[in-house]
FIROMI-903366 format. One record per residue: residue number from 0; residue in three letters; y, z, x of N, C-alpha, C, O in turn. Coordinates in nm, 4 decimals, m for minus. Layout:
<rs>
  num  residu        ny        nz        nx       cay       caz       cax        cy        cz        cx        oy        oz        ox
  NUM     ALA         Y         Z         X         Y         Z         X         Y         Z         X         Y         Z         X
...
</rs>
This chain:
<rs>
  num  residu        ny        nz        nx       cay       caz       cax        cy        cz        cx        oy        oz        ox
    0     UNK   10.2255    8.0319   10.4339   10.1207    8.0991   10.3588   10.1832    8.2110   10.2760   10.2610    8.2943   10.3225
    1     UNK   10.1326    8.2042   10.1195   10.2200    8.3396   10.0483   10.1335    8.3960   10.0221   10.0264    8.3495    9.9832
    2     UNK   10.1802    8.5859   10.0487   10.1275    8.6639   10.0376   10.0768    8.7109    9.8967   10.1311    8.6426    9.8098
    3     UNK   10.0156    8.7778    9.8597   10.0098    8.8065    9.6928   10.1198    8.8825    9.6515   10.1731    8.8674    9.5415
    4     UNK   10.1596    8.9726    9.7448   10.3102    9.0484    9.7164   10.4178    8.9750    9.6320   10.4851    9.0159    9.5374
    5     UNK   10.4135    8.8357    9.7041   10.5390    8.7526    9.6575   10.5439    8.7024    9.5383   10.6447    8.6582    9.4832
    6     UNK   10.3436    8.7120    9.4586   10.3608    8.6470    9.3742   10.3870    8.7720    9.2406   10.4150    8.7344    9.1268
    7     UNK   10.3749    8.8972    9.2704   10.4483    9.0150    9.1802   10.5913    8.9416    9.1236   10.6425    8.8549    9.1944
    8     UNK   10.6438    8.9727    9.0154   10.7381    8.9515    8.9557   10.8379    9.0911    8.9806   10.8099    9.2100    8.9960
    9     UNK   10.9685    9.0153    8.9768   11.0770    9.1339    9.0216   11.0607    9.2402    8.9227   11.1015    9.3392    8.9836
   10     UNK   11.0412    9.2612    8.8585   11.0454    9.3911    8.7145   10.9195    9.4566    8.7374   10.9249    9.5787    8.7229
   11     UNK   10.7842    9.3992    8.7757   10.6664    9.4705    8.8311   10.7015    9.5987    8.9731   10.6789    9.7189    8.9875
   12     UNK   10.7760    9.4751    9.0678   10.7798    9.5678    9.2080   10.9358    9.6774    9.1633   10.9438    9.7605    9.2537
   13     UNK   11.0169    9.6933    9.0907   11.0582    9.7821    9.0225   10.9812    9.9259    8.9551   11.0392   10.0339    8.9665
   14     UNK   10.8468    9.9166    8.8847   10.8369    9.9851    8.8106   10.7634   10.0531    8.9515   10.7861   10.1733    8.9654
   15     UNK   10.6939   10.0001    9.0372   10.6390   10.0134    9.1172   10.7252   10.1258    9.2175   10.7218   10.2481    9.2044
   16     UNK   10.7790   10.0722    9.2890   10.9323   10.1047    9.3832   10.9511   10.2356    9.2855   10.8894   10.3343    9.3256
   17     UNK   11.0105   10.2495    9.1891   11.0423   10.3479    9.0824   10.9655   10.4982    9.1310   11.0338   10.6006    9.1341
   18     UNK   10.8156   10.5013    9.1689   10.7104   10.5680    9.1401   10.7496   10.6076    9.3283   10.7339   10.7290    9.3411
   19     UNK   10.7757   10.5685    9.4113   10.7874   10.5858    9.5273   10.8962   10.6139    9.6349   10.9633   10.5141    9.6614
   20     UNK   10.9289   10.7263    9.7026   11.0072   10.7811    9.7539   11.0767   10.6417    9.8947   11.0097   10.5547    9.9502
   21     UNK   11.2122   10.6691    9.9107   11.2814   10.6041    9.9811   11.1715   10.6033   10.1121   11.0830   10.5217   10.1376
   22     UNK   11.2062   10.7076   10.1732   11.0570   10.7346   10.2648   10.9628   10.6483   10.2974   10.9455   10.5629   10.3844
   23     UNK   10.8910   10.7025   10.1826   10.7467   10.6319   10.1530   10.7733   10.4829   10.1847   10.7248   10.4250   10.2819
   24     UNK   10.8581   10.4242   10.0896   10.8612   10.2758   10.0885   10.9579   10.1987   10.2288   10.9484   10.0766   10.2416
   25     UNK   11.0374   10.2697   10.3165   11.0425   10.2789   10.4357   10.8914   10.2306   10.5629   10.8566   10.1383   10.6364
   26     UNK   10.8482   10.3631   10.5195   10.6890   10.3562   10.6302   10.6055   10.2486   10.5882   10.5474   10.1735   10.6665
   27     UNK   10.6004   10.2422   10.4719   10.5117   10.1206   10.3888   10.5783    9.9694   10.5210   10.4921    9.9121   10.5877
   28     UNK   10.7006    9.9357   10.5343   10.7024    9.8210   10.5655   10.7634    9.8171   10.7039   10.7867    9.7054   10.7501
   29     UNK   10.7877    9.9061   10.7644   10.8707    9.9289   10.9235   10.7356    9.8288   11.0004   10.7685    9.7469   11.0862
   30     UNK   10.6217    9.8404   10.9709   10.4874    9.7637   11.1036   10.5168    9.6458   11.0581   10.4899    9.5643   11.1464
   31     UNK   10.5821    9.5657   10.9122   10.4888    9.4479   10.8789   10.5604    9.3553   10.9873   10.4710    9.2959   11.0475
   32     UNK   10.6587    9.3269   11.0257   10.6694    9.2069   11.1079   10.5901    9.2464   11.2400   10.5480    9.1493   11.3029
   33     UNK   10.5623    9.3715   11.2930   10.5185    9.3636   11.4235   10.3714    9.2654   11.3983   10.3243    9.2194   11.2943
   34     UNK   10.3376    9.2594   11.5019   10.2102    9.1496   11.5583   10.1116    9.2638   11.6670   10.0118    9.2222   11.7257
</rs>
């Protein structure tokens, strides 16, 4: 099953990423594999 994330284009999640601290985008994804 694909997420909508995947269907972002690499140069989108760039400009994106860009706008957001190492940090930030750290905490954003440390839960996603847990269950």
């Amino acid at each position: 099953m694909n997420s909508r994330f995947e269907l972002f284009s690499t140069e989108i999640l760039y400009e994106i990423f860009d706008y957001l601290s190492t940090y930030d985008i750290f905490h954003a994804f440390i839960n996603l594999n847990y269950r």
